[in-house]
C-alpha positions as CSV (number, residue, x, y, z in Angstrom):
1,X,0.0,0.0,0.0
2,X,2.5,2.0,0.5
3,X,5.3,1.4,-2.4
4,X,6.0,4.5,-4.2
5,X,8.3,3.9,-7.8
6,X,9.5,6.1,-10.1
7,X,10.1,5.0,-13.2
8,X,13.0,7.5,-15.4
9,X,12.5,8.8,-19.0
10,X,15.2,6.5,-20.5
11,X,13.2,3.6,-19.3
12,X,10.1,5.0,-20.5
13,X,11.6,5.5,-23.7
14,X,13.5,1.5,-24.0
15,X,9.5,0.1,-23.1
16,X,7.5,2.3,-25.6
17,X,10.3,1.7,-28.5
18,X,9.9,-2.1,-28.3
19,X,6.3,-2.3,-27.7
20,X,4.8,0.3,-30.6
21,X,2.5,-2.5,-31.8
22,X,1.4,-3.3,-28.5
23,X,0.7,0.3,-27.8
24,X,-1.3,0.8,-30.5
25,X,-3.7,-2.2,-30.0
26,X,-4.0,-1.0,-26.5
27,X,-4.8,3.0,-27.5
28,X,-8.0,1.4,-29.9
29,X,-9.2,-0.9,-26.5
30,X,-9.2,2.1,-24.5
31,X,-10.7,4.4,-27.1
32,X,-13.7,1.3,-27.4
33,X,-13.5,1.3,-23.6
34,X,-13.8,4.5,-22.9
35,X,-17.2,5.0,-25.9
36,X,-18.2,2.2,-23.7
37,X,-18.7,4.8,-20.9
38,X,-16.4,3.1,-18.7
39,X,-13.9,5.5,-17.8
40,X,-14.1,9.3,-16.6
41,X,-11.8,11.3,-18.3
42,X,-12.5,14.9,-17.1
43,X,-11.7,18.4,-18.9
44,X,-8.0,18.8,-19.1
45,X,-7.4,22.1,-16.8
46,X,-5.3,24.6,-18.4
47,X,-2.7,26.8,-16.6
48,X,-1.8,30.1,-18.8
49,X,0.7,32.8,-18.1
50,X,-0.4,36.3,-19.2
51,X,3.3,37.2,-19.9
52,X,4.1,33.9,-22.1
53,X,0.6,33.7,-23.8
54,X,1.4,30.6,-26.3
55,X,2.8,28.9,-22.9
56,X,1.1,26.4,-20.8
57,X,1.0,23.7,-18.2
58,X,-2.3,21.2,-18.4
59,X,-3.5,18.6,-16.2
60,X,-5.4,16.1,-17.2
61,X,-7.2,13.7,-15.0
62,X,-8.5,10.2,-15.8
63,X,-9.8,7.1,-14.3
64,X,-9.4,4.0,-16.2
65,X,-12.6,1.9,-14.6
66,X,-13.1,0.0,-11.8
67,X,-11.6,-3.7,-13.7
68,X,-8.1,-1.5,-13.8
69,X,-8.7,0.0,-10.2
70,X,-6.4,2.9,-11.8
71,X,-6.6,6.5,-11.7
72,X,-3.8,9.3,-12.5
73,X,-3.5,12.7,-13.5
74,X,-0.6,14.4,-16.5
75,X,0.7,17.2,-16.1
76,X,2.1,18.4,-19.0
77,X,3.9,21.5,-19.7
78,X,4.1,23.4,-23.5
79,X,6.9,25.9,-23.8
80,X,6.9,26.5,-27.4
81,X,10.1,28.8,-26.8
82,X,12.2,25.6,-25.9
83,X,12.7,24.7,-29.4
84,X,15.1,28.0,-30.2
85,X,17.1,26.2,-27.6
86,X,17.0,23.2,-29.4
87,X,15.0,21.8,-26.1
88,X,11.3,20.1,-26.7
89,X,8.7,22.1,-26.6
90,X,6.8,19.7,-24.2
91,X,8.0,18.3,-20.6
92,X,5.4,16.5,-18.4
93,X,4.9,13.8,-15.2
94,X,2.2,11.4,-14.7
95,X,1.2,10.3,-11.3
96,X,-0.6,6.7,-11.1
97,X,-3.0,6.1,-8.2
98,X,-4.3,3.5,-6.7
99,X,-8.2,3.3,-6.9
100,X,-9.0,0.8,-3.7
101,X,-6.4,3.1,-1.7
102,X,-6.6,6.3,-3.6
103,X,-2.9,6.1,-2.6
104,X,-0.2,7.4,-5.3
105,X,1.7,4.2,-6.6
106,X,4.1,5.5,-9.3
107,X,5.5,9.0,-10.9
108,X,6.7,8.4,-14.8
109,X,8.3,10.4,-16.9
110,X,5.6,11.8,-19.4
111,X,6.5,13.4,-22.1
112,X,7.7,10.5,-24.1
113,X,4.0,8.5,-22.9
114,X,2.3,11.5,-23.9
115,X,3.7,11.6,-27.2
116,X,3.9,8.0,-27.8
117,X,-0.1,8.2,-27.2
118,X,-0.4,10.6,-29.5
119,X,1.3,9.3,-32.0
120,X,-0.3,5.7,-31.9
121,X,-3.9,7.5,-31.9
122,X,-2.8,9.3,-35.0
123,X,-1.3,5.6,-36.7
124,X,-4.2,3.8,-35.1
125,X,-6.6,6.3,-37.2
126,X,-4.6,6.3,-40.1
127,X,-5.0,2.8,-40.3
128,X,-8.7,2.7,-39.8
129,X,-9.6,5.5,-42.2
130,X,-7.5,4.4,-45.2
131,X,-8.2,0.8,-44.7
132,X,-6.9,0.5,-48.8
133,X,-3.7,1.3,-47.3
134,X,-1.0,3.6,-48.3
135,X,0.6,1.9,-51.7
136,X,1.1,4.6,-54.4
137,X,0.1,7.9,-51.6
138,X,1.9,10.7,-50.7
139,X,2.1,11.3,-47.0
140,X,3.0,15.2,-45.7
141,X,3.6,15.9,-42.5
142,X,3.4,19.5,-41.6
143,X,5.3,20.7,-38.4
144,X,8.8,18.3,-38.1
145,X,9.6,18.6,-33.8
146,X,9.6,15.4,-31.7
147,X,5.5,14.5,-31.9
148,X,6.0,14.2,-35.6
149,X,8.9,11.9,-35.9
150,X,7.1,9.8,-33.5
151,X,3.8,9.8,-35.5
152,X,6.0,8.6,-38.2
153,X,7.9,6.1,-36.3
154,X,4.1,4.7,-35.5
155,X,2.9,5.3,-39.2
156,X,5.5,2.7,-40.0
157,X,4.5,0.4,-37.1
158,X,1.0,0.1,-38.5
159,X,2.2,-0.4,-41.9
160,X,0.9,2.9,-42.9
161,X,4.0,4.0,-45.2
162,X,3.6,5.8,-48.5
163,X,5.5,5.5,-51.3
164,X,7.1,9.0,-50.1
165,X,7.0,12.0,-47.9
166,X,7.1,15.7,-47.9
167,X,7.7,17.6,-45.0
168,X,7.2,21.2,-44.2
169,X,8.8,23.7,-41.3
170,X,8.8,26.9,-40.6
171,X,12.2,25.8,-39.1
172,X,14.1,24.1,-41.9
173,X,17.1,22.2,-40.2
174,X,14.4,20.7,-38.1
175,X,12.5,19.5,-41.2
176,X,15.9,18.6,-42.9
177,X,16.1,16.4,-40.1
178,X,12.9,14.6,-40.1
179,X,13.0,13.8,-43.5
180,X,16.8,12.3,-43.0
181,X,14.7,10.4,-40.3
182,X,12.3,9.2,-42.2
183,X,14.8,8.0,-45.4
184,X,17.2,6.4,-42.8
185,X,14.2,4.7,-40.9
186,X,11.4,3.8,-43.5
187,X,14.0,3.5,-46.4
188,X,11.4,5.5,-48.4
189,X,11.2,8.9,-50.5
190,X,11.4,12.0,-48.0
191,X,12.1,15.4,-49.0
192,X,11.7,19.3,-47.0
193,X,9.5,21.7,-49.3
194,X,9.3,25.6,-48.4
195,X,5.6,25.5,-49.8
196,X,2.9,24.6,-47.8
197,X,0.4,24.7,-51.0
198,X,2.4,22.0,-51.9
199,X,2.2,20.0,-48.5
200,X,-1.6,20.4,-48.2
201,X,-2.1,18.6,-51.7
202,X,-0.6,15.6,-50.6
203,X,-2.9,12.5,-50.2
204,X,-2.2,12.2,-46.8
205,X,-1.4,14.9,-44.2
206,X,-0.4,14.7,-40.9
207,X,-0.2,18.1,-38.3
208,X,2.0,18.6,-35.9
209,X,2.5,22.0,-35.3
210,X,2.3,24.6,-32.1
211,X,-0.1,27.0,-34.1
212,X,-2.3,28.6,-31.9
213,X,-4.6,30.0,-34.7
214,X,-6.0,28.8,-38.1
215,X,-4.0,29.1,-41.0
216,X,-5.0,26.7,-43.5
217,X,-8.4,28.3,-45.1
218,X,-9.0,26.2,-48.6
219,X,-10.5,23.2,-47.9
220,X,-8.9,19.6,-48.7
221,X,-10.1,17.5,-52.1
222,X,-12.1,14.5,-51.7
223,X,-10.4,11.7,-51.0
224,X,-7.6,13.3,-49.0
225,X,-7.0,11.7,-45.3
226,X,-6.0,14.7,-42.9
227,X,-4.5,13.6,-39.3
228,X,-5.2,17.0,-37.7
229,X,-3.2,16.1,-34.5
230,X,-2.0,19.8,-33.4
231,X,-5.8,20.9,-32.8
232,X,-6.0,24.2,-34.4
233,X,-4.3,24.8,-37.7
234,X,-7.5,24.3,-39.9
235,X,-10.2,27.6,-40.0
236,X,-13.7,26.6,-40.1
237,X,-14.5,26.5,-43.7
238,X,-12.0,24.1,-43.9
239,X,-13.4,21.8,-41.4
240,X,-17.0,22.3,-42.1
241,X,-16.4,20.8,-45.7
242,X,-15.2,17.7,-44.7
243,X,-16.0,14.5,-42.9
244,X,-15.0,14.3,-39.0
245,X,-13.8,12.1,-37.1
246,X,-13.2,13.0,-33.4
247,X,-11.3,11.0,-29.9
248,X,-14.3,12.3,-27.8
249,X,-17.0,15.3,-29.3
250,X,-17.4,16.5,-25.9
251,X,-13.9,16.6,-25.3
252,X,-12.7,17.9,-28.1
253,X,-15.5,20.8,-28.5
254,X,-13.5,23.8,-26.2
255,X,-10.0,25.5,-26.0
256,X,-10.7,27.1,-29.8
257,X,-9.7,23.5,-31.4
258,X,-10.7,24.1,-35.2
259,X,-13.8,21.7,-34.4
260,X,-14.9,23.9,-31.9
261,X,-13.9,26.8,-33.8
262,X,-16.6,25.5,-36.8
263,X,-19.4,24.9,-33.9
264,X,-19.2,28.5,-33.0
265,X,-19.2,29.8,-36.5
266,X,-22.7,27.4,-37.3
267,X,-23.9,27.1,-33.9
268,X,-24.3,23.2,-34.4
269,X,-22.2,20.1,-34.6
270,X,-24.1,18.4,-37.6
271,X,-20.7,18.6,-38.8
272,X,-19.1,15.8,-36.8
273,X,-19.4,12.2,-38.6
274,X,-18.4,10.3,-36.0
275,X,-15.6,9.3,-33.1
276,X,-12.6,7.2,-33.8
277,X,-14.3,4.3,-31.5
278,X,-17.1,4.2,-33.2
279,X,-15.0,3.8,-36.7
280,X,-13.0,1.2,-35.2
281,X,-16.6,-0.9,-33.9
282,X,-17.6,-0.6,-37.2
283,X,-20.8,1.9,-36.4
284,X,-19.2,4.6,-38.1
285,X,-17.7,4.8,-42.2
286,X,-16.9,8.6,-43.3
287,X,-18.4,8.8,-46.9
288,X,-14.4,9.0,-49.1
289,X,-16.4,11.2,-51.1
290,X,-15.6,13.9,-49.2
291,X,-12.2,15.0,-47.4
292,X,-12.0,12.9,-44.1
293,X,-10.6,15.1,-40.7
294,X,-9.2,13.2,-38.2
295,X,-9.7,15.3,-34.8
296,X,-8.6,14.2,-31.6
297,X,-8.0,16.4,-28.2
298,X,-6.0,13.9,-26.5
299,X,-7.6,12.1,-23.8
300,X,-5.7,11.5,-20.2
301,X,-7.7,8.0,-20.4
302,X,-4.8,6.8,-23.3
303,X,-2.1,8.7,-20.9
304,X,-3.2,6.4,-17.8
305,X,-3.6,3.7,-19.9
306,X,0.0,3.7,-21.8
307,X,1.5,4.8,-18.3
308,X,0.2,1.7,-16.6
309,X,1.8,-0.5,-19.3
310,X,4.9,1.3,-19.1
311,X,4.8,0.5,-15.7
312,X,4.0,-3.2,-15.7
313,X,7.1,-3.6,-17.9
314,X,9.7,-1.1,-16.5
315,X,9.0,-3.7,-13.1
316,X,9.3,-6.6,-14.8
317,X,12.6,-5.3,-16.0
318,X,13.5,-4.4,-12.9
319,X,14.1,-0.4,-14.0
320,X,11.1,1.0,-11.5
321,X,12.9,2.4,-9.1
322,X,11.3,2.1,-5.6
323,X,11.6,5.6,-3.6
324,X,11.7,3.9,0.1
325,X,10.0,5.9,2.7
326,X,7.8,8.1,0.2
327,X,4.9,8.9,2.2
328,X,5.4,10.3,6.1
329,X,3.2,8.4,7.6
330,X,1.7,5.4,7.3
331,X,-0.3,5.0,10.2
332,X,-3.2,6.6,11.7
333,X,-2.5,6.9,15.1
C-alpha cells in the first residue's frame, strides 16, 4: 500500500520503442472502452501565463474503470520557446494512483508516454480511415519537432508508409532532419519543401505544429485523409467541408480547437461524422467522397492507460525504481 516507484525517461523510452504495436492495440481498446462509458476522463485544466501567452501547463485527470482500479493525472507542460534552444517544446509527469487506496503508486516520466499516445492514436486512425492502405500515396507531414517523428515512427508500425513524404517547417534544419529520419528509418522517399500549397495537396497529411490559430483556409479535395493532430491549424471552412472524425466530441468541442472553432461559426455540430471508437466498432464509415478530418483532443484516459503498461514492464525489468519511505506516515495513530 505503500510502495511508491519512479520510473526515469530512458526507461520510459527503452519500453515504448519495443512495444509500438502493442501500444497501439491498447490505444484502440481504450478508445472502445472509454465509448463504452467506462472510464471518466474529465476536462484537461489549463494553466496560462499572461506574460508567455502561447505557454502552458495542463493537467489532465483520468480514471481508467473500476476492472483497472487505476486513476492518475498528466501534467504536461508546453513551452513552445524551448525549441530555439533546441530543447522540446513539451516536458510533463504522470502520477498513477491506486483506486482501492486512492494512494499514489508511481511518478513516470511523461512526455515520451504522452507523445507516444499521440502518435499511436494518430497511426491507429490512419490505419482505420484508409483501410486501402498507403501503396502509391503521398504522405506530408506538416510541423517536423519530436511529436511528428514519432507519429511517423508509429505510421511505420501500423504499416501505414507511403510511397514517399514531404515535410514542411517553418524551421528548416528541423525539417531537414525529419526527413533524414524518415529515409534512414522507412527506407522511403522523403524530402523538405518551403511550400505549404504544396504539402496540403498531398494524399495524406499529418499536423503537428504549435499554431495557436487557423491558417489553412482552402478546404482539402475528396479523398484526402488529414491527421489533424496539433488541434488548431484548420479555419472553419476548412473543417466544415469535410467528414470528421473526433477521440471524444465533448472533449474535443473547447479550448478554440478548429472543431470547436466550426461549432461557434454554425452554432451546431451536424458537422461531426463520427468518433474514432465508433469507426473502429464498425458503427461509423466517413463517406471518401468527401475529405476525411481526423480530430482528436488527447484524452488522459490513453495517458493512464500507456503509463500503466509502461509500468507493468519497467518492473518486470526491474528499472522502477522504488523511492523507500515516500509517504510520512503510514499510520493513523
Amino acid at each position: 500500500m505503500f510502495t511508491f516507484e519512479i520510473v526515469v525517461g530512458g526507461s520510459v523510452r527503452d519500453v515504448l520503442r519495443e512495444s509500438r504495436r502493442e501500444v497501439m492495440d491498447l490505444v484502440g481498446r481504450t478508445y472502445r472502452v472509454h465509448d463504452a462509458g467506462q472510464t471518466v476522463n474529465p476536462d484537461s485544466y489549463f494553466l496560462r501565463f499572461p506574460e508567455k501567452p502561447d505557454s502552458r501547463i495542463i493537467a489532465l485527470p483520468a480514471f481508467l474503470g473500476p476492472e483497472a482500479g487505476l486513476a492518475g493525472i498528466k501534467w504536461i507542460a508546453s513551452f513552445p520557446k524551448n525549441t530555439q534552444s533546441g530543447a522540446p517544446r513539451a516536458s510533463a509527469v504522470l502520477v498513477i494512483n491506486d483506486y482501492e487506496t486512492g494512494y499514489p503508486v508511481a511518478c513516470l516520466e511523461a512526455a515520451t508516454i504522452s507523445s507516444a499516445r499521440t502518435a499511436a492514436s494518430a497511426a491507429v486512425a490512419a490505419a482505420a480511415l484508409r483501410p486501402e492502405g498507403y501503396r502509391g500515396t503521398t504522405t506530408a507531414i506538416v510541423g517536423a519537432g519530436v511529436i511528428a517523428r514519432n507519429i511517423c515512427d508509429y505510421l511505420q508500425a501500423a504499416d501505414c508508409v507511403p510511397d514517399s513524404y514531404l515535410v514542411h517547417d517553418l524551421h528548416e534544419p528541423s525539417g531537414q532532419a525529419l526527413a533524414e529520419h524518415l529515409r534512414t528509418t522507412q527506407r522511403v522517399p522523403a524530402e523538405l519543401t518551403t511550400d505549404l500549397a504544396t504539402a496540403l495537396a498531398a494524399d495524406t497529411v499529418v499536423f503537428a505544429t504549435t499554431a495557436l490559430k487557423p491558417y489553412v483556409t482552402r478546404p482539402f479535395r475528396p479523398g484526402q485523409l488529414v491527421l489533424h493532430i496539433s488541434l488548431r491549424d484548420l479555419a472553419p471552412e476548412v473543417v466544415l467541408e469535410a467528414q470528421n472524425i473526433l477521440d471524444d466530441v465533448d472533449h474535443c468541442l473547447k479550448a478554440d480547437t478548429s472543431p470547436h472553432l466550426a461549432e461557434q461559426a454554425t452554432g451546431s455540430r451536424d458537422f461531426v461524422t463520427g468518433t474514432l471508437a465508433g469507426v473502429l466498432n464498425g458503427e461509423v464509415t466517413p463517406d471518401r467522397r468527401r475529405p476525411v478530418i481526423f480530430s482528436p483532443f488527447g484524452l488522459g484516459v490513453l495517458d493512464l492507460a500507456v503509463g500503466a503498461f509502461v509500468l507493468e514492464r519497467a518492473r518486470r525489468d526491474g528499472t522502477a525504481v522504488e523511492i523507500p519511505d515516500f509517504f510520512g506516515e503510514t499510520r493513523r495513530w
